[in-house]
N, C-alpha and C positions, 0 to 999 in steps of 0.2 A: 644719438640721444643721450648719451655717457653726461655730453658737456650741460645738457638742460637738465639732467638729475642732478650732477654735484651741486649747479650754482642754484638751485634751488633748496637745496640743502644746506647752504653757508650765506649766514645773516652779513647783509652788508653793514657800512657805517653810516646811520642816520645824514649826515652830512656830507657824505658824498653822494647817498643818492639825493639827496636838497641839491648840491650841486648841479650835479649830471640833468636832473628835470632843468633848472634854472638857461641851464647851457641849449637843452632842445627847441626851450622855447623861444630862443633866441636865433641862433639856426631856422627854427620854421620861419620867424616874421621874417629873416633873410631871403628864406627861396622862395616863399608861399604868394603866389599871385592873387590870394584873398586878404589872405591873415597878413595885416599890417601893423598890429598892437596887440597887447595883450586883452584887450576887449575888442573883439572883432565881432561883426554884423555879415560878415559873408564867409562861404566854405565850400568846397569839395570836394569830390573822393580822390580827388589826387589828391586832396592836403592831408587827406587818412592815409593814400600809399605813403607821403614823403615824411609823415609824422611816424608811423611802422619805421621806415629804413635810419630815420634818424635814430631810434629808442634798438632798433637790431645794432647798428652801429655802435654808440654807446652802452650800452648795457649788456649788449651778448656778441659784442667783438664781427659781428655780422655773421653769426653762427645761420643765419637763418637763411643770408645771402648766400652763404658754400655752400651750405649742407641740405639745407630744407628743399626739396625736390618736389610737394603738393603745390598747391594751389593756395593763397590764402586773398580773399577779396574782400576790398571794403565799401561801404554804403552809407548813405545818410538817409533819415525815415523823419517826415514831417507827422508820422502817425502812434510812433510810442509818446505815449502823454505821462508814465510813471516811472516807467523804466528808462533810464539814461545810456543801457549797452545791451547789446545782444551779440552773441557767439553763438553762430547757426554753425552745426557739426554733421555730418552724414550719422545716422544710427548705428549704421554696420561697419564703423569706420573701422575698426578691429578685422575685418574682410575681405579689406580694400589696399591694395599696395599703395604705398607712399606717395609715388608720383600723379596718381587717381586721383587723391583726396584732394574733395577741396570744402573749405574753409571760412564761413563767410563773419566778419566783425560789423556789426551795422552801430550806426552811433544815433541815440535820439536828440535831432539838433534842437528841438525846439525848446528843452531843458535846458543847453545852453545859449539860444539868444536871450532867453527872458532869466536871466543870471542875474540882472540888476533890479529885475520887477518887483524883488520884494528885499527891506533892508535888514534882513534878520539876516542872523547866523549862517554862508553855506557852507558845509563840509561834505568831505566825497572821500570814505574807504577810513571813516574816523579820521580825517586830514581837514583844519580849516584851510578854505582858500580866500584868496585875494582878487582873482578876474575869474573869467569866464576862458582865457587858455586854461588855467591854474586846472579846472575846473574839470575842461576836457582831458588835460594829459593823466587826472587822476581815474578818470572811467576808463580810458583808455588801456593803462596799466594794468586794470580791475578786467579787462576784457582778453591783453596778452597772457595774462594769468590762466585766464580759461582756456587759451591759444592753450599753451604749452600742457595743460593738467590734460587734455582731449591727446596730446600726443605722446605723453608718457603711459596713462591709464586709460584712454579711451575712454573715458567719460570723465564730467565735472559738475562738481556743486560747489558754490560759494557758502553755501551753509553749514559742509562738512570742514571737519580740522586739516583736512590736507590741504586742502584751495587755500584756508586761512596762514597754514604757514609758507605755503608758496608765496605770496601776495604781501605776508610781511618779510620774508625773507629778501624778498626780488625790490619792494618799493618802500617799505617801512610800512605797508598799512595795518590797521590797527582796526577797521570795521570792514563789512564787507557792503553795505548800503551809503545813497547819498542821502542828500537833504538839502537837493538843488528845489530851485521854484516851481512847483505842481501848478496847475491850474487852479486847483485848489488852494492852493497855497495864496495866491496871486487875486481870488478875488476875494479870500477871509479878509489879507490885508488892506487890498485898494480898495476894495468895496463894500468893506462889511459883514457880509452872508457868510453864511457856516450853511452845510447839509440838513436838511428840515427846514428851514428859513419858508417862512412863505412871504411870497414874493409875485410882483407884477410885470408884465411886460404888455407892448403892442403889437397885437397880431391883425392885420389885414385892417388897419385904422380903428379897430378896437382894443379894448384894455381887459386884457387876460390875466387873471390870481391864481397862484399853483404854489406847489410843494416843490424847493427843490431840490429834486433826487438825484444830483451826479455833473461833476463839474468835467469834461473834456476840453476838445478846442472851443466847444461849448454848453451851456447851463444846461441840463435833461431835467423838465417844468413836467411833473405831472398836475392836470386841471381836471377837478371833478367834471362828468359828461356822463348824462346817464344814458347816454350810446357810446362810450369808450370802449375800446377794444379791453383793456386793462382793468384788474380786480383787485381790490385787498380780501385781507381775511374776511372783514364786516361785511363786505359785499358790495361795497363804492365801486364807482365806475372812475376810470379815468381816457383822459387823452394825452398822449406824450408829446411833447413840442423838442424840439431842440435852439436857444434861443442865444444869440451873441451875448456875452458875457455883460457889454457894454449896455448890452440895453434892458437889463435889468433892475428894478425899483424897490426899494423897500412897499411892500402891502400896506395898504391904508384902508382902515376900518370906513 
């Protein structure tokens, strides 16, 4: 653990780690039986292990292939719609011998296929990017970070100063949050609607008006029903729909 405190503690040079990314993700479109561009539309968890052994390689001399004796597993989740990484850690990992531990990195793909869905600004860890790898290797990094802070301190926050200067130290970042495309994001732009918007859709060949409350993989339409399960404070009824994003209408008096 000696070699994950020091280099953690001595700032790289901006330009070599712009290098070093540059290089990994050139290596993955080499090995990667999905990833063939730097905007790629396919992925798997092997491309999470081979993207790990690449950045262990490069970055930490394959400290993690000697030494690292846990467990560390990777995933893809079609169901984080804000969050673009998660670092799942046992709680009692401080309990648990090394070899025990294990480690899970899940990545929210669906953040980065819809990478081009909207044409503002993305950045990821205060970093603009250019594609949708760019995009990945920077949550990525944002996720190693929590790897390593869980096995020095047994716990981590991104929100505390220590994540932060690990995370600049190891990748140059400068935020700990993205501002990849939300669902939210994706149908303010392509479609217009903001949160409160009242809004139409078709339900069972009728034409339903609601409020809408909540953008996931889909709209969440609450419609007055004065049998709704659902109350506000005034005492309205409603009914919750959940409705494809696409098939939503600007409300017409």
């Amino acid at each position: 653990m000696h070699y994950l405190l020091k280099i953690t503690e001595n700032p790289r040079l901006q330009e070599d780690i712009n290098n070093t990314r540059t290089k990994i993700s050139q290596l993955l479109i080499q090995s990667s039986d999905n990833i063939k561009s730097v905007n790629f539309s396919s992925i798997s968890n092997n491309d999470l292990r081979l993207l790990f052994d690449l950045y262990d390689l490069l970055f930490f001399d394959n400290w993690f292939k000697d030494n690292y004796k846990g467990q560390i597993l990777f995933s893809l989740s079609k169901r984080m719609s804000r969050s673009a990484g998660l670092t799942i850690c046992p709680r009692n990992i401080s309990k648990i011998k090394q070899e025990n531990v294990i480690i899970e990195i899940r990545i929210g793909i669906n953040l980065i296929f819809n990478y081009h869905s909207t044409e503002r600004m993305k950045t990821v860890s205060g970093i603009t990017t250019s594609s949708s790898l760019e995009a990945l290797e920077l949550v990525f990094e944002h996720e190693i970070c929590h790897l390593i802070e869980f096995l020095l301190y047994k716990k981590s926050s991104c929100k505390n100063k220590r994540f932060k200067n690990i995370a600049h130290n190891l990748f140059g970042h400068t935020d700990s949050y993205h501002k990849l495309p939300t669902n939210t994001k994706i149908a303010v732009e392509q479609l217009g609607f903001k949160l409160g918007d009242e809004v139409s859709f078709n339900y069972k060949g009728k034409e339903k008006r609601g409020i809408l409350y909540n953008i996931r993989k889909r709209a969440i339409i609450f419609v007055m029903d004065k049998n709704g399960v659902y109350s506000d404070k005034n005492g309205m009824r409603y009914t919750k729909y959940y409705v494809p994003l696409k098939s939503l209408k600007e409300s017409e008096e």
